[in-house]
C-alpha positions in Angstrom: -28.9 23.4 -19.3 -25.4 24.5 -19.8 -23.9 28.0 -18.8 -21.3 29.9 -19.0 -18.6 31.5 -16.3 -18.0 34.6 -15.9 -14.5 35.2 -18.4 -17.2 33.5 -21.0 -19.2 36.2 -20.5 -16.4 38.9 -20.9 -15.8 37.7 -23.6 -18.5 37.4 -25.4 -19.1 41.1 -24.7 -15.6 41.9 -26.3 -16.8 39.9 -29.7 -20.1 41.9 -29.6 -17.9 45.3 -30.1 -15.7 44.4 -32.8 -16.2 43.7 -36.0 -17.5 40.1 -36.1 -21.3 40.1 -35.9 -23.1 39.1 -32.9 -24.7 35.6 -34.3 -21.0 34.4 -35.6 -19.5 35.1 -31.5 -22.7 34.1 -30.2 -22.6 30.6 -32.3 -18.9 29.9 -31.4 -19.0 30.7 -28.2 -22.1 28.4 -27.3 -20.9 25.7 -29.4 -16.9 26.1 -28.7 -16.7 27.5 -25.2 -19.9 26.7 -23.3 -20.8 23.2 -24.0 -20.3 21.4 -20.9 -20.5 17.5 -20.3 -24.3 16.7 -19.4 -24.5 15.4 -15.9 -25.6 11.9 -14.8 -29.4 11.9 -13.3 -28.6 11.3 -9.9 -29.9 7.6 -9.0 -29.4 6.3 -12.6 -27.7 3.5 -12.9 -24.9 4.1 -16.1 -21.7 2.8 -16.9 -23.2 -1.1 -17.1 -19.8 -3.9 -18.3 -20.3 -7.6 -18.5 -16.8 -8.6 -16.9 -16.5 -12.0 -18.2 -14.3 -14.7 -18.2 -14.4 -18.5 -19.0 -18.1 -18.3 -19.1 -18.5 -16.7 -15.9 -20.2 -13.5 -16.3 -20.6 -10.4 -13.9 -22.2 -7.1 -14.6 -21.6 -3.9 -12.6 -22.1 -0.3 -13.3 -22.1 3.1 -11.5 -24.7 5.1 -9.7 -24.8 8.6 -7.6 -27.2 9.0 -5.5 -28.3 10.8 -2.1 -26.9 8.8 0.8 -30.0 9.7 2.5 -32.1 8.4 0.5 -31.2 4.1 0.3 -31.0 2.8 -2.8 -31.6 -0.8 -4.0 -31.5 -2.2 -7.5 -33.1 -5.1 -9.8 -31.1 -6.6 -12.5 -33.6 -7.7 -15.6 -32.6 -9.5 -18.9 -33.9 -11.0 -21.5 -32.5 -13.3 -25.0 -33.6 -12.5 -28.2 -36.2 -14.6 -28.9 -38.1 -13.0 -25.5 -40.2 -10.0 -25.4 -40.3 -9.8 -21.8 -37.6 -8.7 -18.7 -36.8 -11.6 -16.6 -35.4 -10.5 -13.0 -32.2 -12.2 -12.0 -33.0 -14.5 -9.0 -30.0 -13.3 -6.9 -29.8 -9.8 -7.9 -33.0 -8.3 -6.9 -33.5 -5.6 -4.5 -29.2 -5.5 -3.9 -27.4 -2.6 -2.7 -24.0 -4.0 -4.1 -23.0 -2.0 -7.8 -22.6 -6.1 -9.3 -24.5 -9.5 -10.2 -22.9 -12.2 -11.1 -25.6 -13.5 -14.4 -23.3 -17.1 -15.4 -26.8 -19.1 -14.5 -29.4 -17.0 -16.6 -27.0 -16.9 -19.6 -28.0 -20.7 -20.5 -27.5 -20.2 -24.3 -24.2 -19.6 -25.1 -24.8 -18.5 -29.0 -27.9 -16.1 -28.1 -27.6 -12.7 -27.8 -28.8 -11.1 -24.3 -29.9 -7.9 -23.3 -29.2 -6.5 -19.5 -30.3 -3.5 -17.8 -30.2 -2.5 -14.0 -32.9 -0.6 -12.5 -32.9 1.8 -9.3 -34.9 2.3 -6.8 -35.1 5.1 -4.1 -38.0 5.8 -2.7 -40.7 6.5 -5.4 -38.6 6.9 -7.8 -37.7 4.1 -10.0 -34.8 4.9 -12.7 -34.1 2.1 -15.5 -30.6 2.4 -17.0 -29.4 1.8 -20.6 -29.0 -1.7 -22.6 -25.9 -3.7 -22.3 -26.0 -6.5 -24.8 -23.9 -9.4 -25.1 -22.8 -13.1 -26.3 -21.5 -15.4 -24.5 -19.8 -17.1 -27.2 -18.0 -14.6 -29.1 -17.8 -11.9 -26.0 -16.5 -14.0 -22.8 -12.7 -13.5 -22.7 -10.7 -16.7 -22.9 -7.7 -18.1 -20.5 -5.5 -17.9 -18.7 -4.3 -21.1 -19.5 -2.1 -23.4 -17.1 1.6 -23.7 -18.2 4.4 -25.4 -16.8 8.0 -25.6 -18.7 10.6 -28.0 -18.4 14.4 -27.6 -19.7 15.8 -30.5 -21.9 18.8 -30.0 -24.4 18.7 -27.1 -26.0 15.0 -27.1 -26.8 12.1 -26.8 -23.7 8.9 -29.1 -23.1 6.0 -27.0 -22.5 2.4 -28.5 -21.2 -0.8 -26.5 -21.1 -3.7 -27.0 -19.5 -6.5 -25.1 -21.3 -8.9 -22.8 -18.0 -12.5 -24.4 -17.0 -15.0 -23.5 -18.3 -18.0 -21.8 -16.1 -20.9 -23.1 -18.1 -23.3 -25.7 -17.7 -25.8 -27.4 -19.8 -28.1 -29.6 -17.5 -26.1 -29.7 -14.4 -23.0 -30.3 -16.3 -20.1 -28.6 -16.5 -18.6 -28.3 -20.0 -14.8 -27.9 -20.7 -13.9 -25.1 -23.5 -13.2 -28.2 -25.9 -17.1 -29.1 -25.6 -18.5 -25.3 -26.4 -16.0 -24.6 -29.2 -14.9 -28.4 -30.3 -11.4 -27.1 -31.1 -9.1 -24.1 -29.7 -6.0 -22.5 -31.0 -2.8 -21.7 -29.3 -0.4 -19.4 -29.6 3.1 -19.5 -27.7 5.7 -16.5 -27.1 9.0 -17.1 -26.5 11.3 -14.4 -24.6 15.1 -14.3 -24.3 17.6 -12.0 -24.4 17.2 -11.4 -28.0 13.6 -10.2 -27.9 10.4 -11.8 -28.5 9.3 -14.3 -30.8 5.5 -15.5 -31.4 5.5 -18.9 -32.8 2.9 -20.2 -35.4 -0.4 -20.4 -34.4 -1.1 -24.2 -33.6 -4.7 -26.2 -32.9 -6.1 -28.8 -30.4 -8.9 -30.7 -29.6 -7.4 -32.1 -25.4 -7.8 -30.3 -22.6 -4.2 -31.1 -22.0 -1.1 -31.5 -24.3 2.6 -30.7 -24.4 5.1 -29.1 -27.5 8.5 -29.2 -27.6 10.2 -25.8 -28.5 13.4 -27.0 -30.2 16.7 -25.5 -31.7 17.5 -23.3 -28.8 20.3 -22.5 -27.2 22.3 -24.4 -24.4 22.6 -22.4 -20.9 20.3 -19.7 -22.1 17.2 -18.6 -20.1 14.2 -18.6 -21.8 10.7 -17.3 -20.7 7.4 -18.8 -22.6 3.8 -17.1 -22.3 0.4 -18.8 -24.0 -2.7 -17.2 -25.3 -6.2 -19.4 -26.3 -8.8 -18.8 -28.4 -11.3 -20.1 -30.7 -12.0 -19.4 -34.5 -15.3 -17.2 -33.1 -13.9 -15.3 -29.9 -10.3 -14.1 -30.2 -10.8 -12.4 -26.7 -7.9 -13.8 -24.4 -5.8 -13.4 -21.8 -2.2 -14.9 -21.9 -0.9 -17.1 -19.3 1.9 -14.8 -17.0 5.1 -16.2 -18.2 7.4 -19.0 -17.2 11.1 -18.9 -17.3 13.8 -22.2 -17.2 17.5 -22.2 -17.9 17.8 -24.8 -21.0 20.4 -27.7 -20.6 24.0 -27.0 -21.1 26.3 -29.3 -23.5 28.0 -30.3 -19.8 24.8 -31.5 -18.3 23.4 -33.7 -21.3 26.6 -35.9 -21.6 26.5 -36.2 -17.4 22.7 -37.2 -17.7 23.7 -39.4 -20.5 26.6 -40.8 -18.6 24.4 -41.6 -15.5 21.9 -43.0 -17.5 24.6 -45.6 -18.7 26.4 -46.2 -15.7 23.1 -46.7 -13.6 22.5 -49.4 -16.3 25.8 -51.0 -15.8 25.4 -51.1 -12.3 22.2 -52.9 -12.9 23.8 -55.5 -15.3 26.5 -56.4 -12.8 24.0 -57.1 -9.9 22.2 -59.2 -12.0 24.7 -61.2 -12.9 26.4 -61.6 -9.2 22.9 -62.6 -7.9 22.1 -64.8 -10.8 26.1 -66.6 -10.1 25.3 -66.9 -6.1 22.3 -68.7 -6.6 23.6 -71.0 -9.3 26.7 -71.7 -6.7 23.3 -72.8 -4.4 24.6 -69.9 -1.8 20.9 -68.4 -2.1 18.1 -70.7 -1.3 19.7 -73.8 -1.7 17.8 -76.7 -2.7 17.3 -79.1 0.7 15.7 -82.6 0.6 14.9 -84.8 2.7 16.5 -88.0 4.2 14.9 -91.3 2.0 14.9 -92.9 5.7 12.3 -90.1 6.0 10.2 -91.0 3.2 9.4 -94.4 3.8 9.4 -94.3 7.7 5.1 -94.4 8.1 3.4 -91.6 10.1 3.1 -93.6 13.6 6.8 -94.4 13.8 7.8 -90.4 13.4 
């Protein structure tokens, strides 16, 4: 029940001697001044989130209750086709405010229902009902991104995350639960951010080339991935690289040639020394040698 402190009190006593009439100060003051936040029943469990990522899903919440008094709690969950609370196998009887559920979610398209019950001493408290999907509600990414410089564009590969889910002891990659994923890539330099055009793949890894950039200039690229039904993600942290300057391409371009040259002209001196018979020379033997028979050698 809520109450009210003492300056509430005063106050409504002031209202009651003036002019307004007792039911107006009585209603705003109950409704306006006293109302309170209701308090948590101590031992329920209450603040349940499904922290999930990739497919691997954790749910944790928030309990008060007497440290005298030791508290354990069961985890229970059910799809939507079940009438009945299944107990998570490893989260039964645990003191720890988290259980991890990736192994009872087996369905990624159904909908489940958690709930976390306490227990201290005779009492038993049952909290209230988290639902969630799997497919639409576990956040995607990071993915893995590495950047290379060329002239004046960058080479970026991506390597979508793993995927936590299994369907009969294997483990599926994003590509097998959603067939195809889209990417999107932000590119950072000293003239702001720019997201590029949303682009789709079906591999779990592939490089773009960013073209049309600007020599010497440092450039920093992040990605984001998701699918047409979940467009919960989490972009990779970003990745900077100086792109080539004018200077450098024609000196990779001119060791390029002149390793080729150098190439050419050994060629050609080996090919000329064995021709001259200065490498493995041909040596044959004596005719006296040929026709001598074997017991006169």
């Amino acid at each position: 029940m809520n109450t009210c402190n003492t300056s509430q009190v005063l106050w409504l006593h002031q209202c009651i001697n003036t002019e307004f009439h007792f039911p107006v100060c009585l209603t705003f003051l109950s409704t306006a001044v006293c109302s309170q936040p209701e308090r948590t029943l101590e031992g329920l469990p209450y603040n349940l989130q499904m922290d999930s990522h990739n497919f691997q899903h954790i749910l944790s919440w928030q309990a008060d209750h007497d440290p005298a008094v030791p508290a354990s709690y069961n985890v229970l969950y059910r799809d939507r086709r079940s009438q009945s609370w299944m107990s998570a196998q490893q989260c039964s009887g645990i003191a720890q405010l988290s259980c991890e559920l990736t192994e009872e979610f087996k369905d990624t398209s159904t909908e489940y229902s958690a709930l976390v019950q306490s227990i201290g001493g005779a009492q038993v408290l049952n909290s209230s009902v988290l639902r969630f999907v799997p497919l639409t509600d576990t956040i995607l990414g990071p993915p893995e991104v590495t950047i290379t410089s060329c002239p004046n564009c960058l080479n970026v590969t991506i390597k979508l995350p793993s995927s936590h889910f299994r369907n009969k002891g294997k483990l599926l990659s994003l590509i097998d639960i959603y067939e195809e994923m889209d990417f999107d890539i932000t590119l950072k330099s000293q003239d702001g951010e720019h997201k590029r055009p949303r682009q789709r793949t079906t591999a779990e890894v592939f490089s773009i080339v960013i073209e049309e950039l600007y020599p010497s200039r440092n450039y920093c690229v992040s990605v984001g991935v998701t699918a047409s039904l979940n467009k919960n993600s989490v972009p990779s942290p970003w990745k900077c690289v100086t792109t080539d300057s004018e200077a450098q391409q024609g000196y990779h371009e001119a060791a390029v040639a002149g390793a080729v040259c150098v190439s050419l002209i050994i060629a050609a001196v080996l090919k000329c020394v064995h021709t001259a018979g200065f490498i493995l020379p041909k040596f044959s033997l004596p005719q006296t040698l040929h026709l001598l028979p074997w017991g006169h050698l």
